[in-house]
C-alpha positions as CSV (number, residue, x, y, z in Angstrom):
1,X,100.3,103.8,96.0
2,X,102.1,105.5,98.9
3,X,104.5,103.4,101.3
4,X,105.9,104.9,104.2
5,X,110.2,103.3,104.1
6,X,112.6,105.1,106.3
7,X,110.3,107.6,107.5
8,X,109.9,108.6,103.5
9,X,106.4,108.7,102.0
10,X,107.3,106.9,99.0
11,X,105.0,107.5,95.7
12,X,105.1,103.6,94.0
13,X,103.9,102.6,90.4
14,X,102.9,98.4,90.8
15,X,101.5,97.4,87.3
16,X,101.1,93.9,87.0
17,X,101.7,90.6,87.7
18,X,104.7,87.5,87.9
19,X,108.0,87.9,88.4
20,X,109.2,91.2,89.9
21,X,111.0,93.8,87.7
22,X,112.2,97.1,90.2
23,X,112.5,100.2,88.2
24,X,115.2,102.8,89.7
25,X,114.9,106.2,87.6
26,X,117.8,109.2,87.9
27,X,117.9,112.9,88.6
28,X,115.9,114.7,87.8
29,X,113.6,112.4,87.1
30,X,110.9,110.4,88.7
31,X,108.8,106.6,87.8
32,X,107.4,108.4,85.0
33,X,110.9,108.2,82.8
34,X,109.9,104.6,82.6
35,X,106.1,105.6,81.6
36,X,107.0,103.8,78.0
37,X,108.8,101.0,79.2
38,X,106.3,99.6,81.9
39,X,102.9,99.1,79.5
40,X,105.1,96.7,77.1
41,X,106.2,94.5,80.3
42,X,103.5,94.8,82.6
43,X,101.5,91.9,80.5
44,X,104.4,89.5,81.2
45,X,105.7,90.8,84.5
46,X,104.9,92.9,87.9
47,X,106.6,96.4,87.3
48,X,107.1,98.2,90.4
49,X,108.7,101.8,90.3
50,X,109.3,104.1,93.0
51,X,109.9,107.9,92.9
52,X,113.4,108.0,94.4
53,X,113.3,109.4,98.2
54,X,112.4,113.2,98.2
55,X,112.1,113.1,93.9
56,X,108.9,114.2,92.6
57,X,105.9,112.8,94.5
58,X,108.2,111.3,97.6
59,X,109.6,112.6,100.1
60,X,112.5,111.8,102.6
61,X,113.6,112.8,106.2
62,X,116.1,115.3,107.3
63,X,118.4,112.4,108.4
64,X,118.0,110.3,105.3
65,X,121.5,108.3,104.9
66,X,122.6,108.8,101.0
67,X,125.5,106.6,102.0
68,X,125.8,103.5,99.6
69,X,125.1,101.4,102.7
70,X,121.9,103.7,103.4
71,X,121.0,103.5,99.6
72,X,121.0,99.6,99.7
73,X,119.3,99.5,103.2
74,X,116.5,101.7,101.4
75,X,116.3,99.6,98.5
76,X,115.9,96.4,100.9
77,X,112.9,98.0,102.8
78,X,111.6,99.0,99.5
79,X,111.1,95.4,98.3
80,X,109.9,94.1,101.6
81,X,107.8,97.0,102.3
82,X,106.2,96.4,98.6
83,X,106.0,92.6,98.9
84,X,108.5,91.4,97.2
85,X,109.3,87.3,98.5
86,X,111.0,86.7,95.3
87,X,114.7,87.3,93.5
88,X,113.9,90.2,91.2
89,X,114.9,91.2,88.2
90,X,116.7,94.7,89.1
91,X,116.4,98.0,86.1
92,X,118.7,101.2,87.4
93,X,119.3,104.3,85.4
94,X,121.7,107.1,86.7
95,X,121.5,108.2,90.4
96,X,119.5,104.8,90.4
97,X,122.9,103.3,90.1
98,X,124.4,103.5,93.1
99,X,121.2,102.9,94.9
100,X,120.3,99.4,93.1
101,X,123.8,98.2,92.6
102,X,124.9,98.9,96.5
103,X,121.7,97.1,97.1
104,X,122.8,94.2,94.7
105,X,126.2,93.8,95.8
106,X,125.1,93.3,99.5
107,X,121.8,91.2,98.5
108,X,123.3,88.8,95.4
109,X,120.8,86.2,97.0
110,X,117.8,88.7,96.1
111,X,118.7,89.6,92.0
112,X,117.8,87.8,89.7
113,X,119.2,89.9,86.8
114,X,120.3,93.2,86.1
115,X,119.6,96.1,83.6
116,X,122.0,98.4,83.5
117,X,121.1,102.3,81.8
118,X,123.6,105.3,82.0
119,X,124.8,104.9,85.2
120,X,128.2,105.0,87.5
121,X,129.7,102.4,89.8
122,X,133.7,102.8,89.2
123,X,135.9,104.4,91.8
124,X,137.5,105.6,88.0
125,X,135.0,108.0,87.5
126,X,135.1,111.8,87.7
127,X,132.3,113.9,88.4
128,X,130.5,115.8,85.2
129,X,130.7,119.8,85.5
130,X,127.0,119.7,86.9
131,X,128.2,117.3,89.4
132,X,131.0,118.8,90.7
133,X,129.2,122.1,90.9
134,X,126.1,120.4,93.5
135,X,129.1,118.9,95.4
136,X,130.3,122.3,96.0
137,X,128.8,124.2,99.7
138,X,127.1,127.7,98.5
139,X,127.8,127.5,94.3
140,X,125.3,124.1,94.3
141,X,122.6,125.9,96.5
142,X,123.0,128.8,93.9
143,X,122.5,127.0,91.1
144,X,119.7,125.6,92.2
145,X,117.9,128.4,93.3
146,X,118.6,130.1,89.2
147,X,118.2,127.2,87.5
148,X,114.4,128.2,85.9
149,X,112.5,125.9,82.7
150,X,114.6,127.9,79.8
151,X,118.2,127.0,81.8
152,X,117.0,123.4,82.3
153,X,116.0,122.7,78.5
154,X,118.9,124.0,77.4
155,X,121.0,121.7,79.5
156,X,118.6,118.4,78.7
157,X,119.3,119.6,75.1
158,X,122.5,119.1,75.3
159,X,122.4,115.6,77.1
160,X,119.7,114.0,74.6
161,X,119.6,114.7,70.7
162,X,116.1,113.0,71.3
163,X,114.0,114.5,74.2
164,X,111.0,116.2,73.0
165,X,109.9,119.2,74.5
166,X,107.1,117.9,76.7
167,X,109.2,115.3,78.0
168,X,111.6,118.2,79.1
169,X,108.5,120.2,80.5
170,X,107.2,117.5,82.4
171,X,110.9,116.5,84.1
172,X,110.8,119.9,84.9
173,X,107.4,120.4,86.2
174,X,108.0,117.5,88.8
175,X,111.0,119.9,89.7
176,X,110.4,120.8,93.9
177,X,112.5,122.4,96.1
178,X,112.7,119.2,98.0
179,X,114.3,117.7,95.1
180,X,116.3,120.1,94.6
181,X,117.6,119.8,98.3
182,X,118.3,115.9,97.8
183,X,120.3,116.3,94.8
184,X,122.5,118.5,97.0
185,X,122.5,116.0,99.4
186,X,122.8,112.8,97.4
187,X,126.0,114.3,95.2
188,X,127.7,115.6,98.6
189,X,127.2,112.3,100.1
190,X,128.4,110.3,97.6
191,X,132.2,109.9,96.4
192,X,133.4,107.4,93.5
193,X,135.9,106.5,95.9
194,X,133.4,104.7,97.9
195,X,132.9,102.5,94.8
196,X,136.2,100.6,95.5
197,X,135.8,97.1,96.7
198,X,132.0,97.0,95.7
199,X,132.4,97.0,92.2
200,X,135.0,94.0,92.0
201,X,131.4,92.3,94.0
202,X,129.4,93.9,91.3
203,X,131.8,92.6,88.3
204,X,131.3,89.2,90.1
205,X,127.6,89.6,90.1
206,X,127.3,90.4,87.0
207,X,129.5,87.2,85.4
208,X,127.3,85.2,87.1
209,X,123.4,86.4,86.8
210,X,121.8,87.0,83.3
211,X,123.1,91.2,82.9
212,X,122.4,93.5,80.3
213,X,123.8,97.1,79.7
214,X,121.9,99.6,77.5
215,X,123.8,102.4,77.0
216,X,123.4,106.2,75.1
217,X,126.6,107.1,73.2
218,X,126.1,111.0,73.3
219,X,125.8,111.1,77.1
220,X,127.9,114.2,78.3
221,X,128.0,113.4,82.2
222,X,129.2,109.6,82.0
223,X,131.2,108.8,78.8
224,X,130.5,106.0,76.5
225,X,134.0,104.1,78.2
226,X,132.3,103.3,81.1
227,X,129.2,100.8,79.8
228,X,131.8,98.0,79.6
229,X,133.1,98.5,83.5
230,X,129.7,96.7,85.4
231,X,131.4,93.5,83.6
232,X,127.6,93.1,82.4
233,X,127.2,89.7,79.7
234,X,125.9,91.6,77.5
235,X,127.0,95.3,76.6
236,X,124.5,96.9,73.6
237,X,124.9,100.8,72.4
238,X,122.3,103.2,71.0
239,X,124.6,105.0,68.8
240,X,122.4,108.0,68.5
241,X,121.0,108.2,72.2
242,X,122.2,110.9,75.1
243,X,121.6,109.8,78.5
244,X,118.0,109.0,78.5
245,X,117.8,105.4,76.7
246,X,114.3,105.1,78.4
247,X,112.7,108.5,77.0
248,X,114.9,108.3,73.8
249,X,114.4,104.7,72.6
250,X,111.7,103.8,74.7
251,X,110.4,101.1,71.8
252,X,113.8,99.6,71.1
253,X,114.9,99.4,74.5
254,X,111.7,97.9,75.6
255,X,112.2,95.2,73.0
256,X,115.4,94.6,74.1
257,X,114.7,94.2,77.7
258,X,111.4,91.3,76.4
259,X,114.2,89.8,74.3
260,X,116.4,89.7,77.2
261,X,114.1,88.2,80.0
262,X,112.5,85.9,77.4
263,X,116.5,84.5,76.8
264,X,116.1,83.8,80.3
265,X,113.0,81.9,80.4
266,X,114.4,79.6,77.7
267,X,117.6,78.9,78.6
268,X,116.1,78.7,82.8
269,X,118.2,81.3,83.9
């Protein structure tokens, strides 16, 4: 399915049917990191999962605004474009962050609970090495341009104990210039400074909706420190996971997240 939000074509998985789960991926992935998750759910649930704007099979304007306002209004437009009358049930991984949680701090009224994977929203936080090297004018557009397959396994290598090497292929053969472009864009726009204020909202949020953090120990961009700063209910480690919980322990996490929205359902969350 293809909606048109913000003057983005946006590429969107919608798998079955009840209440609504939204599926945020990271860079540099697309919908298909949560290929594993979905099939488990979608019995039970509507899973809807966009490819980020201008990641894989979406694209995105010139004048796209990555600012955390313009993430959230995106996120908003999203749901209503896709139908969504509902409070959802809200799943964010990495660069997904930013964009679900500014949404979920401005729209409380619209979240129903929260999933939290390997992601930042702390005005604490310091940029990674990869990070700070895309925030950087000239040394980010060269590393894109010599970043080839053998220089992006070996970093994913090095981020996940667990990725095989066709889910390293195919991350990489969604790879466009395009996306290459936004991740510029997205890590120049975007300053954990900006996270002041709104995550004091999101730490109220999250004390007071049914939340959940699934966390990767051996993730080398956001440490291990920060899956205890959302203020999330419920805080659970995969000891032997990098940054991709999703690709890495799709089973377990998949379990856990049934286990989680079944709690709710009992206790009438």
């Amino acid at each position: 399915m293809i909606l048109n939000v913000r003057h983005a074509q946006i590429h969107l998985v919608d798998k079955g049917s009840g209440m609504p789960i939204l599926f945020l991926h990271g860079n540099p992935d697309s919908s298909e990191v949560w290929d594993g998750i979905i099939p488990h759910l979608c019995e039970h649930y509507r899973c809807v999962a966009p490819d980020l704007p201008g990641f894989a099979r979406s694209s995105a304007p010139s004048d796209f605004d990555f600012s955390l306002d313009g993430l959230a209004g995106f996120v908003d437009d999203l749901v209503r474009s896709a139908h969504i009358t509902e409070p959802l049930h809200l799943v964010v991984h990495d660069i997904g962050g930013p964009y679900g949680l500014s949404w979920a701090v401005k729209h409380p009224e619209k979240v129903r609970s929260m999933v939290i994977m390997n992601t930042v929203f702390s005005s604490s936080y310091r940029w990674h090495l990869l990070g700070r090297i895309w925030r950087t004018p000239i040394l980010g557009e060269l590393f894109q341009l010599l970043t080839n397959r053998p220089a992006f396994i070996r970093e994913l290598r090095r981020a996940s104990r667990k990725l095989t090497l066709a889910q390293m292929n195919r991350t990489y053969d969604r790879m466009t210039p395009e996306m290459k472009r936004m991740v510029l864009r997205l890590y120049r726009a975007i300053d954990p400074m900006d996270f002041a204020g709104r995550e004091d909202q999101l730490r109220a949020l999250a004390a007071s909706i049914p939340s959940l953090v699934l966390w990767g120990d051996h993730d080398p961009y956001v440490h291990k420190r920060f899956a205890a700063s959302f203020g999330a209910q419920r805080v659970e480690h995969f000891a032997d996971c990098g940054h991709w919980v999703p690709l890495e322990a799709t089973q377990e996490a998949a379990a856990r997240m049934l286990s989680f929205y079944g709690r709710q359902a009992l206790t009438g969350a």
